[in-house]
C-alpha positions as a printed NumPy array, in Angstrom:
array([[ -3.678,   6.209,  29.546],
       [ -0.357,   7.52 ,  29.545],
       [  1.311,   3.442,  29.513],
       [  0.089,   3.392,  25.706],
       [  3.781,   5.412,  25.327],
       [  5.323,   1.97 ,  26.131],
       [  3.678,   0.362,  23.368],
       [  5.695,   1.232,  20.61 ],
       [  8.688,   0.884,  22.881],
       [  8.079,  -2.535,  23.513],
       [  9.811,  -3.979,  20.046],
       [ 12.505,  -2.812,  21.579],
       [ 13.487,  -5.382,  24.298],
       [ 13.033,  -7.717,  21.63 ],
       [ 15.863,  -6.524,  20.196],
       [ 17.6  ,  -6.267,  23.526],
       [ 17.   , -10.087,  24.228],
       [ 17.753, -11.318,  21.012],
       [ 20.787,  -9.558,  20.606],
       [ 22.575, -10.024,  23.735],
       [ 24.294, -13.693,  25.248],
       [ 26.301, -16.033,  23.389],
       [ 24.967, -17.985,  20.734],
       [ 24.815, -20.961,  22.5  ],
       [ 21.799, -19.147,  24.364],
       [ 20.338, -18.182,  21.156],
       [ 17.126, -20.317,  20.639],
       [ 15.813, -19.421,  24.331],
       [ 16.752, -15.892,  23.77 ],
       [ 14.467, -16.019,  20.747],
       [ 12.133, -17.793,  22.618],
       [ 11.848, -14.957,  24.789],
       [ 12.167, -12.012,  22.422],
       [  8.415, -12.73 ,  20.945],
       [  6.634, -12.377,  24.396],
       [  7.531,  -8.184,  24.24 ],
       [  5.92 ,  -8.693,  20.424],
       [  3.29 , -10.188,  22.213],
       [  2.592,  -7.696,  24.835],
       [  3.073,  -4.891,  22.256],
       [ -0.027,  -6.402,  19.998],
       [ -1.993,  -6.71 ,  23.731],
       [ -1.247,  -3.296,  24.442],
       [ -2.32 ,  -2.237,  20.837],
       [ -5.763,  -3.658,  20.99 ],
       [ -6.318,  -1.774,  24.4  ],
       [ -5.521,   1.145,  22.535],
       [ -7.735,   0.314,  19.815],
       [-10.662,  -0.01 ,  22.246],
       [ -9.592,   2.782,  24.345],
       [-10.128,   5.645,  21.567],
       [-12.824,   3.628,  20.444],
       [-15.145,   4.27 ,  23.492],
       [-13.274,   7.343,  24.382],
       [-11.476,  10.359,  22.709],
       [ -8.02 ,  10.018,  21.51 ],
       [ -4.95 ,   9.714,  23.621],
       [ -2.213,  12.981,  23.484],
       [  0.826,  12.191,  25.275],
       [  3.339,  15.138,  25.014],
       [  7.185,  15.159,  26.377],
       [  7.875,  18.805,  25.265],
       [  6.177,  22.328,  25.185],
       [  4.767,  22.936,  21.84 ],
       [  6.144,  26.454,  22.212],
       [  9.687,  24.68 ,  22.251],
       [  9.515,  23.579,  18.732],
       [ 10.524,  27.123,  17.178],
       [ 13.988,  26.639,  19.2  ],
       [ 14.625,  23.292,  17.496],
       [ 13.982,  21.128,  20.889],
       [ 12.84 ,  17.907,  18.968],
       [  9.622,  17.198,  19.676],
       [  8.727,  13.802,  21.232],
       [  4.854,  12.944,  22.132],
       [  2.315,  10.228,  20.924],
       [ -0.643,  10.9  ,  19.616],
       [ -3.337,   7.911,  19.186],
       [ -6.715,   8.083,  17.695],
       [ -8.418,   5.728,  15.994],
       [ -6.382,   5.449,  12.773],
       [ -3.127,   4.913,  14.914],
       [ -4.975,   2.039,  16.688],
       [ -5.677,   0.287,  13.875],
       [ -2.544,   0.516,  12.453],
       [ -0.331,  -0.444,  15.351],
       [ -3.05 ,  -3.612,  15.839],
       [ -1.871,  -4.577,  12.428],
       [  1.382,  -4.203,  12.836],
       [  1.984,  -5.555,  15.889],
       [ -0.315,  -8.723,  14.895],
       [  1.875,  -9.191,  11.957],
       [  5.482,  -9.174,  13.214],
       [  4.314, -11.686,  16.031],
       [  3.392, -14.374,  13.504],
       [  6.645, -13.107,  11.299],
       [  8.738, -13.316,  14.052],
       [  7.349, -16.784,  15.132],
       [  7.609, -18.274,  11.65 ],
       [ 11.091, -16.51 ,  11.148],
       [ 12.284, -18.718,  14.468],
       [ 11.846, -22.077,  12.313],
       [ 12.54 , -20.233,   9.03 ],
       [ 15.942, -18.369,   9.955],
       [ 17.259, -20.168,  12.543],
       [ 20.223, -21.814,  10.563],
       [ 21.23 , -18.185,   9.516],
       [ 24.398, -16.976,  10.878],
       [ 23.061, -13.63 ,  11.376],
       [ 20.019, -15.056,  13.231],
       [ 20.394, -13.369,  16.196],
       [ 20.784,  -9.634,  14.147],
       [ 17.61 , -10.767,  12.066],
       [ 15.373, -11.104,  14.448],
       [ 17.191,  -8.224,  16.401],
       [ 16.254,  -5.795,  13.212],
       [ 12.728,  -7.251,  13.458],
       [ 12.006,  -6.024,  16.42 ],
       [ 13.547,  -2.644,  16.066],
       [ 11.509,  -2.111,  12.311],
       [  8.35 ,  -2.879,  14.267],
       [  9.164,  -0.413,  17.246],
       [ 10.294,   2.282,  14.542],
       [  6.589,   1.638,  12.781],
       [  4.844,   1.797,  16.079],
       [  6.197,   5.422,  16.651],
       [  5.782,   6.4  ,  13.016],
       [  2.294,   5.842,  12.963],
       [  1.947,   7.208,  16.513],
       [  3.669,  10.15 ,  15.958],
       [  2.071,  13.478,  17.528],
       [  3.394,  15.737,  14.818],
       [  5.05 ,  16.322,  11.589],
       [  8.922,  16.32 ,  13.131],
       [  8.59 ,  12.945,  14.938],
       [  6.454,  11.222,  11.751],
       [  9.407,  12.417,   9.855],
       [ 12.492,  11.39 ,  11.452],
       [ 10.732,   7.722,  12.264],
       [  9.876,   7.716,   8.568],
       [ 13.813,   8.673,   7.939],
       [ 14.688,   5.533,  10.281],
       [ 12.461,   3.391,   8.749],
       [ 14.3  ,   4.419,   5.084],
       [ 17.554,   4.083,   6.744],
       [ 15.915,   0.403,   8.309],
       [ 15.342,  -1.373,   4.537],
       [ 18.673,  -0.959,   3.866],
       [ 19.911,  -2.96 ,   7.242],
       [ 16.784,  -5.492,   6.557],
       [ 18.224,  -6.805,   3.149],
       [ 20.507,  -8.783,   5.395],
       [ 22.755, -10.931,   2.969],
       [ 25.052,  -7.846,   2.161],
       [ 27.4  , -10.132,   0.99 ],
       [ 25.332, -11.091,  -1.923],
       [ 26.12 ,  -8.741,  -5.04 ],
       [ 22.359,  -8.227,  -6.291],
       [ 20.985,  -8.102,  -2.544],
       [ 23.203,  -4.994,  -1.929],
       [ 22.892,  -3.736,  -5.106],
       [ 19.115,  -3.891,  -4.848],
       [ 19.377,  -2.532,  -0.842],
       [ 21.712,   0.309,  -2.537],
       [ 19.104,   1.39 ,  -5.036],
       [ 15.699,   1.371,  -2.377],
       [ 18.427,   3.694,  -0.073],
       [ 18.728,   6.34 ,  -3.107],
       [ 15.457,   5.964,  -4.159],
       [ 13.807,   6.655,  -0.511],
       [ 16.467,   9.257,  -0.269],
       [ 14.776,  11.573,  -3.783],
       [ 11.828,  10.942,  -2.299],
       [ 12.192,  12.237,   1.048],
       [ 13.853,  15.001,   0.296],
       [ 10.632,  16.426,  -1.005],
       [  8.688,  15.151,   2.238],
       [ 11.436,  17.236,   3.894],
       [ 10.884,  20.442,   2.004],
       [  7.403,  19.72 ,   2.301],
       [  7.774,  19.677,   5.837],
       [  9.511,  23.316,   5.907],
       [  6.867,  25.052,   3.608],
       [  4.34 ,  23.909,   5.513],
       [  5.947,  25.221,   8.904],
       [  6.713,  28.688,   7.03 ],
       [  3.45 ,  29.114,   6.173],
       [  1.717,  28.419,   8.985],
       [  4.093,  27.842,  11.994],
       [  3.539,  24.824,  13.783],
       [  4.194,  20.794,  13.127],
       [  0.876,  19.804,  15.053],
       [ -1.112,  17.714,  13.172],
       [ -4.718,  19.612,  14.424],
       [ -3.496,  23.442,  14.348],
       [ -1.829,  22.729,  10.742],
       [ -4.679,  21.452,   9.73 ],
       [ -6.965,  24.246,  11.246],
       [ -4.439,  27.21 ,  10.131],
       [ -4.512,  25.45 ,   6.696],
       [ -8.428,  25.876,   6.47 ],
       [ -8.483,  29.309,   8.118],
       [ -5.634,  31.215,   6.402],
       [ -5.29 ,  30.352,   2.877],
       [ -1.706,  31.179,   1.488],
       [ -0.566,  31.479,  -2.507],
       [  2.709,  31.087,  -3.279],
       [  4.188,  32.878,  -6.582],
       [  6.222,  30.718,  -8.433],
       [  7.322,  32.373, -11.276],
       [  5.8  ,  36.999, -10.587],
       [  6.866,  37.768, -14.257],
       [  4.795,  35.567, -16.081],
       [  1.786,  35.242, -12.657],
       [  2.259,  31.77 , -11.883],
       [  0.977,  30.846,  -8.328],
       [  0.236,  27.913,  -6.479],
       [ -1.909,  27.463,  -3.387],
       [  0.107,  26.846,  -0.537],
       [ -1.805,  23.945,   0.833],
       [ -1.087,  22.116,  -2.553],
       [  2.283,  22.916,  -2.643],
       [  2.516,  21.624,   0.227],
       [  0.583,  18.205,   0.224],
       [  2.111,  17.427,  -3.543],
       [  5.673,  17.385,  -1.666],
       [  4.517,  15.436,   0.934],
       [  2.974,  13.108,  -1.798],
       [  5.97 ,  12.639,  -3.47 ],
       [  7.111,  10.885,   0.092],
       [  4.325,   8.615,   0.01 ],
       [  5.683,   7.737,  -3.512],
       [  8.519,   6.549,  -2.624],
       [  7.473,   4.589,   0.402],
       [  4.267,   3.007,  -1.103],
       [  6.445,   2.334,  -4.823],
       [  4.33 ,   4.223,  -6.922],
       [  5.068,   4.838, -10.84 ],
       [  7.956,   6.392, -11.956],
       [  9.912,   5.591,  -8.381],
       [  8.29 ,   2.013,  -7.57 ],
       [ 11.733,   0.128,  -8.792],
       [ 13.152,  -0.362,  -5.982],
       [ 10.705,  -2.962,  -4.62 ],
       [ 11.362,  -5.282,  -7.699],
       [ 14.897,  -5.351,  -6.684],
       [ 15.024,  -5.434,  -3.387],
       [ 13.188,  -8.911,  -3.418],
       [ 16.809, -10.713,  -2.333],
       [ 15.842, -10.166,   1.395],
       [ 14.784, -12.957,   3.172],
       [ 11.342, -13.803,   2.427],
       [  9.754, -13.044,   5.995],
       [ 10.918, -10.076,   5.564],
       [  9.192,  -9.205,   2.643],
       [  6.707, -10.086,   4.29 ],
       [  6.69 ,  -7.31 ,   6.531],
       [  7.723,  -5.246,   3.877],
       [  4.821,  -5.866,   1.793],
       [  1.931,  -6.68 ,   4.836],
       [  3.352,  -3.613,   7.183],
       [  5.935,  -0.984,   5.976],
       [  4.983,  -0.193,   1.947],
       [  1.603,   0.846,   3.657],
       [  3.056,   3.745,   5.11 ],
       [  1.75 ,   5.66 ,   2.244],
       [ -1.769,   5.027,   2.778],
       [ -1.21 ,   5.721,   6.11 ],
       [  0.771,   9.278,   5.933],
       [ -2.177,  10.758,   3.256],
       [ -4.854,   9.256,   5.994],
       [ -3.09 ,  11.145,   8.847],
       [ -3.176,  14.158,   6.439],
       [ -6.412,  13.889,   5.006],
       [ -8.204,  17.312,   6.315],
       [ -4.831,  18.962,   4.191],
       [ -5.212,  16.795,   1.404],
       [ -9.315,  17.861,   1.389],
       [ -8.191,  21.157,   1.051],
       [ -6.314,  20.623,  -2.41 ],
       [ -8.57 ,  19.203,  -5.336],
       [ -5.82 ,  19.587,  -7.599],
       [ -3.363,  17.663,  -5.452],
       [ -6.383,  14.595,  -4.924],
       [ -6.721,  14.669,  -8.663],
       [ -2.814,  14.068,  -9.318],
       [ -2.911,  11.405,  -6.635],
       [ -5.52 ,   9.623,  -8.344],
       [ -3.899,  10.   , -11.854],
       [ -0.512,   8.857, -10.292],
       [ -2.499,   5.51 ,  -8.105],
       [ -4.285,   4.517, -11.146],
       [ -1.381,   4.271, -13.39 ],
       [  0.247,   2.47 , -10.861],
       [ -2.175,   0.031, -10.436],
       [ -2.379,  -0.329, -14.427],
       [  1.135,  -0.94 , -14.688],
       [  1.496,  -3.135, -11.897],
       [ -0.836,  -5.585, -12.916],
       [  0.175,  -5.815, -15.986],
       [  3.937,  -6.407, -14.912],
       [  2.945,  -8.524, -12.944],
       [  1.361, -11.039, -15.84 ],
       [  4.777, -11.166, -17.57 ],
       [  6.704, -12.132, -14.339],
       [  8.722, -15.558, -14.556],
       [  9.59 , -14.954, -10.836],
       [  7.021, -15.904,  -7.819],
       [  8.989, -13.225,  -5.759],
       [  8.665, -10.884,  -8.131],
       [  5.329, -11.786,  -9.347],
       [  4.254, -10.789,  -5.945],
       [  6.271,  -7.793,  -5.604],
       [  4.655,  -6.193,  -8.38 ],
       [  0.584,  -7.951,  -7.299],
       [  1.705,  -5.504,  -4.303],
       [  2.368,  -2.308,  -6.589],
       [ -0.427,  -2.772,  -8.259],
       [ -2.436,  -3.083,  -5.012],
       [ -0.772,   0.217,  -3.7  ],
       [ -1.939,   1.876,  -6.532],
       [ -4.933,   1.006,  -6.114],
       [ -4.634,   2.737,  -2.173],
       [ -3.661,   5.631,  -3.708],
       [ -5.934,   5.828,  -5.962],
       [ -8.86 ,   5.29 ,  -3.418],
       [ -7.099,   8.404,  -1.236],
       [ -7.39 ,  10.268,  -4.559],
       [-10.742,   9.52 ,  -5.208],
       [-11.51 ,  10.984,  -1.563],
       [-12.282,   7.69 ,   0.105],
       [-10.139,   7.652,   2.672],
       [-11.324,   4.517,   4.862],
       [-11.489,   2.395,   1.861],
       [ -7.866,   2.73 ,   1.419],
       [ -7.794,   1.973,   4.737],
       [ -9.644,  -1.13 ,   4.772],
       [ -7.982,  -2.091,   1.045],
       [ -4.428,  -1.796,   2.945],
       [ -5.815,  -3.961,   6.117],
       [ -6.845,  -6.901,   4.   ],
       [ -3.754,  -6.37 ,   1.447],
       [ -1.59 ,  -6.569,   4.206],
       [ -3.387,  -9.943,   5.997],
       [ -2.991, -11.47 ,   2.646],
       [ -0.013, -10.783,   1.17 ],
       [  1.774, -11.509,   4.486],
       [  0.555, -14.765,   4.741],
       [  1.252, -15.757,   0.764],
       [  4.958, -14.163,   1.189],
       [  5.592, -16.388,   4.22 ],
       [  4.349, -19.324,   1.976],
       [  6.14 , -18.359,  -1.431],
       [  9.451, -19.172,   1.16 ],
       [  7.853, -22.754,   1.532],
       [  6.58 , -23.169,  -2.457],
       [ 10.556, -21.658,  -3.662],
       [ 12.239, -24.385,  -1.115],
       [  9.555, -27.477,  -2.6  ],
       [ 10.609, -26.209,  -6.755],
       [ 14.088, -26.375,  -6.201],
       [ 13.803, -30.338,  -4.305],
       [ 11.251, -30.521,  -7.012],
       [ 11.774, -29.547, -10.591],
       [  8.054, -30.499, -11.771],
       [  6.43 , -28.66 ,  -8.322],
       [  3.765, -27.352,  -8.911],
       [  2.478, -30.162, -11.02 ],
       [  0.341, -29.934, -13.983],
       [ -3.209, -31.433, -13.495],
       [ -3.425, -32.246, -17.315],
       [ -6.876, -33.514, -16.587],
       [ -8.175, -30.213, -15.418],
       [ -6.096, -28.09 , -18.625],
       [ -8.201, -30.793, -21.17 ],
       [-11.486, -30.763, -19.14 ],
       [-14.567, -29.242, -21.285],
       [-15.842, -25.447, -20.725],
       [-18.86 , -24.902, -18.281],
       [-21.572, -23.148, -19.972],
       [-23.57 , -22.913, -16.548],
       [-20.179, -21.676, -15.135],
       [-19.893, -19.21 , -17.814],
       [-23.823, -17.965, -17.554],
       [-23.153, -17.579, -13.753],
       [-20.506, -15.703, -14.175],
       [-22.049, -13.839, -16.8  ],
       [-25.305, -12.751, -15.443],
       [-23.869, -11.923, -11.899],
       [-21.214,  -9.858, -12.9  ],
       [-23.409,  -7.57 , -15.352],
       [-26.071,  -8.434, -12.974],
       [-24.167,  -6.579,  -9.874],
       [-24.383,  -2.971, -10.542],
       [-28.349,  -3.621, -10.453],
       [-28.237,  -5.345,  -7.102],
       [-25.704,  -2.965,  -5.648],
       [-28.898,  -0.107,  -6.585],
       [-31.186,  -1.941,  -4.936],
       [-29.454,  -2.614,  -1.961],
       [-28.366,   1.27 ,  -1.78 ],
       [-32.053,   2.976,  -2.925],
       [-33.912,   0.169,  -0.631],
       [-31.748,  -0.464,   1.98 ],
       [-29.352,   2.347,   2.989],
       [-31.704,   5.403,   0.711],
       [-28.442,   6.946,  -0.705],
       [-29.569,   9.423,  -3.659],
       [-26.643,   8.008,  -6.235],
       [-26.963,  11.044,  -8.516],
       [-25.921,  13.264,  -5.55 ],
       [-23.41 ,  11.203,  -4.651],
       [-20.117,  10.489,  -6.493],
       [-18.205,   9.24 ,  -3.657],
       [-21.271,   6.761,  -2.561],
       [-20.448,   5.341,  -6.911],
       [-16.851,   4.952,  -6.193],
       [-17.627,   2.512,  -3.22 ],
       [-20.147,   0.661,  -5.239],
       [-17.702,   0.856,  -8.331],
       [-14.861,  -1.135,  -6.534],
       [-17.613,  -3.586,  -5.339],
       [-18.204,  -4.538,  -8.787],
       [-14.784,  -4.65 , -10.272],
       [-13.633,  -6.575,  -7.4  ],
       [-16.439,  -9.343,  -7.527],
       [-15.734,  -9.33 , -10.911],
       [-12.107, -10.083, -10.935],
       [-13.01 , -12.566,  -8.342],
       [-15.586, -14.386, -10.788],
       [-13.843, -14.383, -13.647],
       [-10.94 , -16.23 , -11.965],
       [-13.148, -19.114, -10.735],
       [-13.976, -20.206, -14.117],
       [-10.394, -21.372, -14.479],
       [-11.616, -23.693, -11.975],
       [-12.752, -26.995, -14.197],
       [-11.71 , -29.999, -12.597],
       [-14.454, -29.165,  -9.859],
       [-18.274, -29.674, -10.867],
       [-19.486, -26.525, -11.989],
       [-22.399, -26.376, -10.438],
       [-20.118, -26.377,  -7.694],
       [-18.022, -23.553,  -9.515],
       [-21.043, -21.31 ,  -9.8  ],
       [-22.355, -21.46 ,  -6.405],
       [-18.349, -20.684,  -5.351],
       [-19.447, -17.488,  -7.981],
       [-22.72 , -16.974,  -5.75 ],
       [-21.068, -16.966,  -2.23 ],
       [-18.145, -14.525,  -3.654],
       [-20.609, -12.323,  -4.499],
       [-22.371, -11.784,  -1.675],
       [-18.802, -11.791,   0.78 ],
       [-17.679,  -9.318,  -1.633],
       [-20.627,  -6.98 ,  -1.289],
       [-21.312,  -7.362,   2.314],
       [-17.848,  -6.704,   2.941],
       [-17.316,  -3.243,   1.295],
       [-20.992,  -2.18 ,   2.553],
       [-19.456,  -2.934,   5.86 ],
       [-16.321,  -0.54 ,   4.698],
       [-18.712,   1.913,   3.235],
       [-21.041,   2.032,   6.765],
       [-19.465,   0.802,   9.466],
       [-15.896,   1.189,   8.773],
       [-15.562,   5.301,   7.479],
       [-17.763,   5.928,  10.448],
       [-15.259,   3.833,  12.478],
       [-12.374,   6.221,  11.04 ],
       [-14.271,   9.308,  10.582],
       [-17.175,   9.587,  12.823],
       [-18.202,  13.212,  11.326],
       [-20.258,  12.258,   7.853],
       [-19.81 ,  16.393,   6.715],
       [-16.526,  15.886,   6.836],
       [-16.24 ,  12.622,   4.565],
       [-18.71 ,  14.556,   2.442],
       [-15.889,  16.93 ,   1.893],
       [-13.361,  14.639,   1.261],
       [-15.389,  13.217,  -1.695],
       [-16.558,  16.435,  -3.003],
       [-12.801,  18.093,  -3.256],
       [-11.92 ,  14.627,  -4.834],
       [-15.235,  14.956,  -7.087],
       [-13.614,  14.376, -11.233],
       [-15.714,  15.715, -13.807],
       [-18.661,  14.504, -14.523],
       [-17.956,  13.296, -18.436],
       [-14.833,  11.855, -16.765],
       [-16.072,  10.101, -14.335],
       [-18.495,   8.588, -16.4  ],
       [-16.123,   7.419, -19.354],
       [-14.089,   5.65 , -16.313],
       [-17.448,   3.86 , -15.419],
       [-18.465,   2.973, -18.96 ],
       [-14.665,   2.017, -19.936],
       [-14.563,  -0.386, -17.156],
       [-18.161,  -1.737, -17.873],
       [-17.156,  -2.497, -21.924],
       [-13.738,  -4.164, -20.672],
       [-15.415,  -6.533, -18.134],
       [-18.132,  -7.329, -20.709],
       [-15.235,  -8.142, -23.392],
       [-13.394, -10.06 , -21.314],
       [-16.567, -12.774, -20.629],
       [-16.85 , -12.763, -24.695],
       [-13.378, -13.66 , -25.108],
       [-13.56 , -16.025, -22.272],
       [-16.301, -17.563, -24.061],
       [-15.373, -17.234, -27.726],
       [-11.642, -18.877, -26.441],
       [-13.119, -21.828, -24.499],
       [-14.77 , -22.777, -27.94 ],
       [-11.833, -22.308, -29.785],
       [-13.583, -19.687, -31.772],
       [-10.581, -16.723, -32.826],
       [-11.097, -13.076, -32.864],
       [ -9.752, -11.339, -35.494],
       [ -6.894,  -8.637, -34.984],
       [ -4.992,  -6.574, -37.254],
       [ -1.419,  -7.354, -37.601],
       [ -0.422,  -4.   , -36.222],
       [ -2.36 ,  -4.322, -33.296],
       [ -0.882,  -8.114, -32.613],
       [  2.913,  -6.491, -33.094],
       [  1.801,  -3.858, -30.495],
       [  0.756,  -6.106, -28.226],
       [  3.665,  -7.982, -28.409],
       [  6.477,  -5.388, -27.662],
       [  3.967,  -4.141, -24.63 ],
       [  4.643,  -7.993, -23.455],
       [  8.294,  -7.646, -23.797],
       [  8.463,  -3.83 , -22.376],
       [  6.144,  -4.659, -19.425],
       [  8.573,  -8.395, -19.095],
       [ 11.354,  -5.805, -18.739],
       [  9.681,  -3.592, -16.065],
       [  9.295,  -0.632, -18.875],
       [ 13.254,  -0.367, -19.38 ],
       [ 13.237,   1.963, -16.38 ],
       [ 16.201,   0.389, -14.465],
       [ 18.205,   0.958, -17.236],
       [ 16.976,   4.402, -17.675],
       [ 17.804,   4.942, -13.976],
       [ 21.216,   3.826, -14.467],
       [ 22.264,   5.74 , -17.167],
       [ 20.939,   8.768, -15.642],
       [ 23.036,   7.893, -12.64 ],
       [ 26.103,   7.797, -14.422],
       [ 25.476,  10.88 , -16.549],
       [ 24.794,  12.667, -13.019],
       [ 28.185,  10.963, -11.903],
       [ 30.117,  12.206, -14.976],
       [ 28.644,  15.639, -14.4  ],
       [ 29.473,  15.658, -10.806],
       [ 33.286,  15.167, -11.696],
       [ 33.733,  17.505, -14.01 ],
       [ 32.299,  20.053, -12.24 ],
       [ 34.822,  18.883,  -9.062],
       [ 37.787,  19.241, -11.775],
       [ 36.663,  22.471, -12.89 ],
       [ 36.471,  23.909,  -9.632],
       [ 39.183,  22.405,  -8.126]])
């Protein structure tokens, strides 16, 4: 199986083809650059079934001895996770790059474009492929180095600001992946993936941080929060998520490989490190904290947008918070599957919003306002539906677990996370539809039915088939959840909090539709109007950013003065 080393190279001679001839040539160049796409997402799905029916694929071009003497380190390894990624991927740049060839073709820097296109994807392939720590990291270095290059229109003052600021950002943040990188060789003296992870398990290390007053660390969890820190930066979580905002000048295909492919590189890295992160339940509880404030803020940016680019940029860092959060919880393959179908959709919406920002500015009233639909009367059988199946669901899901798949729940908190997101997603899912009121509603409410069951089926599927997909060994999933296990008061304030909110929000639906009011103290309404204005201004923290940069800057020179 050693030809599955061409794979990632493939992107490659994309780039070749594209980039070379005259431009007179350029269209059948083009033409030609997307069959080496093609053949890349062929030879990913052979992959994919390869270390499906067989173990995975280890293809080294150095001595693992050589690594102490610097020789860098070159080799593919491909398991199951790799597969899937590198399927994705390679899937999505082909219908990128063929929509970028109608999209871009006007462009004066077509030819570079598509040229960087297929040099991002080959970079991916090998990052994800990567048969240790050394390779992952200088691919992941490239790739940093990569979103710079892909913001294209340099010339434009915000696009280079914006490519500027996601260069320093990535640059904080991989410093610490590097220095993660380095403790974890000095502690247990090798970059391969499986011996790290089984000299991690069999030799635990702690650090002293500060011998005069006994502060220590375990060395596994100083290690994994560094790395962490990494998958930050690349996956824009809270405080360093603002360069994704501003880097939304690229040109929209781009974004939306940015947003389907390369921001899920932080899922990704904590997957290919999950037996190290299962060894640190204080590292899995700060990446939950850190996803689920993430997701929180995200969202709610994301309400006070006035931008569909960046309405979407932040819908994406509130679904990678939401990845993270999963990875912190100890579920894994969810965040797995939750980056899969994040990535199918928001690729295909970003290649759209291109479409939808071209049709506003021909149009000035696009989209238009169905006035009918605003002024139409609220369902009550829409509302009952609704209702009744969302409080409803945590009773099915119980059924379906004790009766169908005999899961003991109290045993099991990891078995209640799945079955937690099953409910809050059907229940975002619901309570959208009842802005639905041009449409019958008996119509509406069997649209609530149907999303039900697609919903449930499709994260029992994640919960069964999938994890066993990605991790065959249940004992060792078992572990993942129990290092990730919160407290048990916690865990069940988190439940309960949800459960009140979701309930509120159908008695507001309700009490609003009737134009019934719900009293709130002045204070509270003043609140909740500077959180509108701080979230409309992304929390002020560009402007924080800036001013720290410039007090660094006017540190920096006087210390050059003074020593000079």
């Amino acid at each position: 199986m050693s030809f599955l080393a061409l794979v990632p190279l493939l992107p490659l001679l994309t780039a070749f083809i594209v980039m070379t001839g005259d431009r007179a040539e350029q269209d059948q160049n083009a033409r030609a650059g997307l069959l080496p796409v093609a053949a890349a997402f062929l030879g990913s799905l052979i992959a994919l079934v390869a270390v499906t029916s067989g173990d995975p694929v280890t293809i080294q071009f150095y001595d693992t001895a050589s690594v102490a003497n610097l020789a860098f380190p070159i080799g593919f390894y491909i398991d199951r996770l790799s597969a899937v990624m590198m399927v994705l991927i390679t899937g999505v740049t082909m219908l990128i790059y063929r929509y970028s060839m109608g999209y871009m073709y006007q462009d004066r820097g077509y030819r570079r474009y598509l040229g960087m296109l297929g040099i991002t994807t080959a970079v991916l392939l090998c990052m994800v492929s990567s048969a240790n720590l050394v390779m992952l990291f200088v691919f992941w270095q490239i790739l940093s180095w990569l979103l710079f290059l892909l913001a294209h229109n340099h010339g434009h003052a915000a696009t280079l600001s914006g490519a500027a600021n996601t260069f320093t950002m990535l640059r904080l943040s991989d410093a610490a992946f590097l220095v993660g990188i380095v403790l974890a060789y000095s502690l247990y003296g090798t970059f391969e993936f499986q011996t790290l992870f089984a000299r991690a398990a069999d030799t635990p290390v702690t650090l002293s941080l500060w011998p005069d007053l006994g502060w220590e660390m375990n060395g596994v969890t100083a290690v994994t929060l560094l790395i962490f820190v990494g998958a930050m930066g690349k996956s824009a979580q809270f405080p360093i998520h603002t360069w994704l905002p501003r880097s939304l000048y690229a040109p929209t295909p781009i974004h939306a490989l940015l947003h389907a492919g390369i921001i899920n590189a932080g899922g990704f890295l904590l997957n290919r490190l999950a037996p190290l992160y299962g060894l640190s339940p204080a590292t899995l509880h700060v990446v939950f904290v850190i996803g689920m404030l993430t997701a929180m803020l995200g969202a709610t940016m994301m309400l006070t947008q006035n931008d569909i680019k960046k309405t979407l940029g932040f819908s994406t860092i509130g679904q990678m918070g939401y990845m993270i959060m999963e990875c912190g919880l100890g579920a894994f393959s969810l965040a797995v599957f939750h980056l899969i179908a994040h990535g199918l959709f928001k690729g295909t919406v970003f290649l759209n919003c291109g479409n939808v920002i071209h049709k506003a500015r021909q149009e000035p009233t696009f989209p238009p306002i169905d006035r009918e639909m605003e002024e139409s009367e609220f369902s009550n059988l829409t509302w009952s539906t609704g209702f009744l199946t969302t409080l409803l669901l945590p009773l099915v899901i119980l059924l379906v677990t004790h009766g169908v798949l005999r899961i003991p729940l109290i045993d099991s908190q990891g078995t209640v996370i799945f079955l937690f997101f099953i409910w809050v997603t059907s229940s975002q899912a619901i309570l959208s539809l009842t802005r639905i009121r041009a449409v019958a509603s008996w119509k509406v409410s069997a649209a609530m039915l149907v999303t039900l069951v697609i919903v449930v089926f499709t994260y029992l599927f994640a919960v069964e088939s999938f994890t066993h997909f990605l991790y065959p060994n249940p004992e060792v999933v078992a572990s993942y959840f129990k290092a990730a296990a919160l407290p048990g008061r916690l865990f069940d304030s988190l439940v309960v909090g949800t459960t009140v909110l979701t309930i509120l929000s159908w008695v507001y639906l309700y009490a609003h539709a009737h134009g019934r009011t719900v009293t709130i103290p002045g204070w509270i309404e003043a609140c909740l109007v500077r959180l509108y204005v701080l979230c409309m201004n992304r929390l002020y923290l560009d402007q924080l950013y800036l001013k720290f940069g410039r007090i660094v800057t006017l540190v920096a020179h006087h210390l050059e003065k003074r020593l000079s």
